[in-house]
C-alpha positions in Angstrom: 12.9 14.0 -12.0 16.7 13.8 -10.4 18.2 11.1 -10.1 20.8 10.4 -7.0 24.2 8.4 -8.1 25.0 5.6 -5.6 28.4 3.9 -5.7 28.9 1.0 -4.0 31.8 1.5 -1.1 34.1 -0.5 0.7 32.6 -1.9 4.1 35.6 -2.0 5.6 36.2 1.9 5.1 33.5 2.6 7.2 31.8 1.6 10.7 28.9 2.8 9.5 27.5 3.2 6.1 27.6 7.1 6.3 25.5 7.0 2.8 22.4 6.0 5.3 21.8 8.9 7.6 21.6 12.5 7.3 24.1 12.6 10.2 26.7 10.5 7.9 26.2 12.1 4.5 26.9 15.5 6.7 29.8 14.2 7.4 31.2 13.7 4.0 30.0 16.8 2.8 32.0 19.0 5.1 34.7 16.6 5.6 35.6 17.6 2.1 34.8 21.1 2.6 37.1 21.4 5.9 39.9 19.1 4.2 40.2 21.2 1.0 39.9 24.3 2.6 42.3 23.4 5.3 44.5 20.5 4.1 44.8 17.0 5.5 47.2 17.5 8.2 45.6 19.9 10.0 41.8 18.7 9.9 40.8 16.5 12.6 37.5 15.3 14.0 37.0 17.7 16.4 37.2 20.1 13.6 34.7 18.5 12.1 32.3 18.0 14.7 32.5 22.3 15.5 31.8 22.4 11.7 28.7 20.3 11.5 27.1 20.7 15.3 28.0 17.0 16.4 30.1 15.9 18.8 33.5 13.7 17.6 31.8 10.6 19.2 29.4 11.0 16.5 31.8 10.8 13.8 34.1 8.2 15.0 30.8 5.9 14.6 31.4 6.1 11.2 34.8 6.2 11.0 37.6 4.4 12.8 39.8 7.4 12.1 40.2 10.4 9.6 42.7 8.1 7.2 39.7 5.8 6.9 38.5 8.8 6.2 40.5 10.5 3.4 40.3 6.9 1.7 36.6 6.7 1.7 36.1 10.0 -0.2 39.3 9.4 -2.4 37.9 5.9 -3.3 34.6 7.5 -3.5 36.2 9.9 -6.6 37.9 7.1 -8.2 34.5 5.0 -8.6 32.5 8.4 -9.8 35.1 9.2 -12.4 35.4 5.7 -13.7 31.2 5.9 -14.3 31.4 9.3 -16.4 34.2 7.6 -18.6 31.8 4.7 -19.0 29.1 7.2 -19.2 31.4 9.7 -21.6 32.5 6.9 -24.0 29.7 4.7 -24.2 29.0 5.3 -27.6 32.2 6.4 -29.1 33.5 4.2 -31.6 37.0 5.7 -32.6 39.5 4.3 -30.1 41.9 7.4 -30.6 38.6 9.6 -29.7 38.1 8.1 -27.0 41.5 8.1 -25.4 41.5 11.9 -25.8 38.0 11.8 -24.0 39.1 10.4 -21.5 42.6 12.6 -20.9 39.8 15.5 -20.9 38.2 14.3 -18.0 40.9 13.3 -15.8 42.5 16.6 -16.3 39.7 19.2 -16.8 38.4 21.3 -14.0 35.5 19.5 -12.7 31.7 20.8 -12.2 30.0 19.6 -9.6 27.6 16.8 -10.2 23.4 17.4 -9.3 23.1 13.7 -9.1 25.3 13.6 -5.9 23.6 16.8 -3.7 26.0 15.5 -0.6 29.4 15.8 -2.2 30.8 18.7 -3.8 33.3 17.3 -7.1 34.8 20.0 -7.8 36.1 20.6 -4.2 36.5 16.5 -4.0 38.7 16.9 -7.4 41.0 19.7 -5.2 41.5 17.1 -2.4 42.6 14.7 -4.9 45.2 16.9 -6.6 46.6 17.6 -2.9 46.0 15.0 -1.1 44.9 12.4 -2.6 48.5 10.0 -2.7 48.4 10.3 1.5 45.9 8.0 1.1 48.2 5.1 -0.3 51.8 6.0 0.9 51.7 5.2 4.1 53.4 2.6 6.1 50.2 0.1 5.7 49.5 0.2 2.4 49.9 -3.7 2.1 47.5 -3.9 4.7 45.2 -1.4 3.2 45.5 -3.7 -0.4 45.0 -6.1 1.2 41.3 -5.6 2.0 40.8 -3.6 -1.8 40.8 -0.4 -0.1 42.1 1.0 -3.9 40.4 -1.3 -5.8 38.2 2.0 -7.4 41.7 3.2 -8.0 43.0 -0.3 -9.9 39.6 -0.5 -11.8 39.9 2.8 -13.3 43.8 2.3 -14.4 42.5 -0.5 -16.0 39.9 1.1 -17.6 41.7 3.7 -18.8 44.6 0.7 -19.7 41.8 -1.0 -21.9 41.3 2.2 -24.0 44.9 2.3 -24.8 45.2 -1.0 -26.0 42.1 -0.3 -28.4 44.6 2.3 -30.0 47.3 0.1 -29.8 47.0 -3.7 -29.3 50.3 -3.9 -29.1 51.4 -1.6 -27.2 53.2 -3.2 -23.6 52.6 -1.3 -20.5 49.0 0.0 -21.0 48.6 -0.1 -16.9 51.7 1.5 -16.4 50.5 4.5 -18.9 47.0 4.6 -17.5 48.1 5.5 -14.0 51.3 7.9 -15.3 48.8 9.9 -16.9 46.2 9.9 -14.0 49.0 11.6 -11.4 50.3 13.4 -14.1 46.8 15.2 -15.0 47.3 16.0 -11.0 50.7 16.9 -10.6 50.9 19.8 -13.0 47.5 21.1 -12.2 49.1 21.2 -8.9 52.5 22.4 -9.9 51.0 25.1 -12.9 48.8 26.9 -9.3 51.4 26.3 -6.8 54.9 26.1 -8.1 54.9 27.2 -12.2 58.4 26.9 -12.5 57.9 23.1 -12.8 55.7 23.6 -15.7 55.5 25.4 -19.0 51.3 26.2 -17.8 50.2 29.3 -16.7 47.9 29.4 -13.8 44.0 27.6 -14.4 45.6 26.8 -18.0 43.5 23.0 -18.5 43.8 22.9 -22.0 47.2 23.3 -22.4 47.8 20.5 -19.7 45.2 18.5 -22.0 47.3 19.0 -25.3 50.8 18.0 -23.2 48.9 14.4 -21.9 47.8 14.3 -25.8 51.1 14.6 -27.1 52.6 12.5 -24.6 50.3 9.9 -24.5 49.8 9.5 -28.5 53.3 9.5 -29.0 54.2 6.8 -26.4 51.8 3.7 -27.8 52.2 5.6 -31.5 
């Protein structure tokens, strides 16, 4: 039997719940098809709607605009990962093991997930490296807080903040770390594939990146 993964979204992301039709679940699939392919800038809805058949009316029934958008699927990611490091970790005892279980996972190349047939991870996981800070620098991010559109983002910092202070009770800026070593796992995947002179990782070199966080991470909270 499979099983379908359902998370729980924002209802002010979306006009309509897009997790309800075929027409809307379409639309997230290729949304993150076109974006990764493509890039952020340069996808628009009328891209999409040639993509999928539809008509850009269609889409902006579900979505006020692409932003909206871009933060649903990133949001989306957030809530997913936060699950497999429940799932991951459930039943690990050793605080130290777990930490490095969860560095693993945040920096890892991703496999897509059969539980969620609509959205492609490993694609989603691409956007995020690229693309995925556009969704909170913006001039209305206060706004956008505001209504908890990163809430998924602030409960897995503080997930992952939790964890450290398991390893070290004492140890003062558990958030701070958590979310350092979150855009860190993305910034030299993106700089090791895009510009390697900013890191000592050769191209598609995970483990290495994984045994930098390590180092870094164990020798911060000590």
């Amino acid at each position: 039997m499979e099983l379908q993964l359902q998370i729980k979204m924002n209802k002010k992301l979306f006009l309509r719940d897009p997790e309800q039709t075929e027409l809307g679940k379409k639309i997230i699939q290729h949304s993150i098809e076109v974006i990764n392919k493509n890039g952020f800038e340069a996808f628009t809805f009328k891209k999409l709607a040639e993509d999928i058949n539809s008509t850009e009316a269609g889409i902006y029934r579900y979505f006020e605009n692409k932003h909206k958008l871009l933060m649903y699927i990133t949001s989306w990611y957030w809530s997913w990962l936060e699950y497999r490091i429940m799932i991951h970790t459930l039943n690990v005892k050793d605080p130290v093991v777990k930490l490095k279980k969860v560095i693993q996972l945040l920096t890892a190349t991703v496999e897509d997930d059969i539980n969620t047939s609509h959205i492609n991870e490993n694609n989603l996981h691409q956007i995020i490296i690229a693309e995925g800070s556009k969704a909170y620098l913006t001039k209305h991010v206060s706004a956008d807080n505001k209504d908890q559109f990163f809430k998924p983002y602030k409960d897995l910092c503080a997930k992952v903040g939790e964890i450290i202070q398991e390893c070290n009770p004492a140890y003062k800026y558990p958030k701070s770390l958590s979310s350092t070593i979150i855009e860190m796992a993305h910034f030299q995947n993106f700089f090791m594939n895009n510009l390697p002179a900013l890191t000592d990782f050769g191209k598609e070199d995970d483990t290495k990146v994984i045994a930098y966080l390590e180092d870094l991470v164990f020798s911060a909270i000590k």
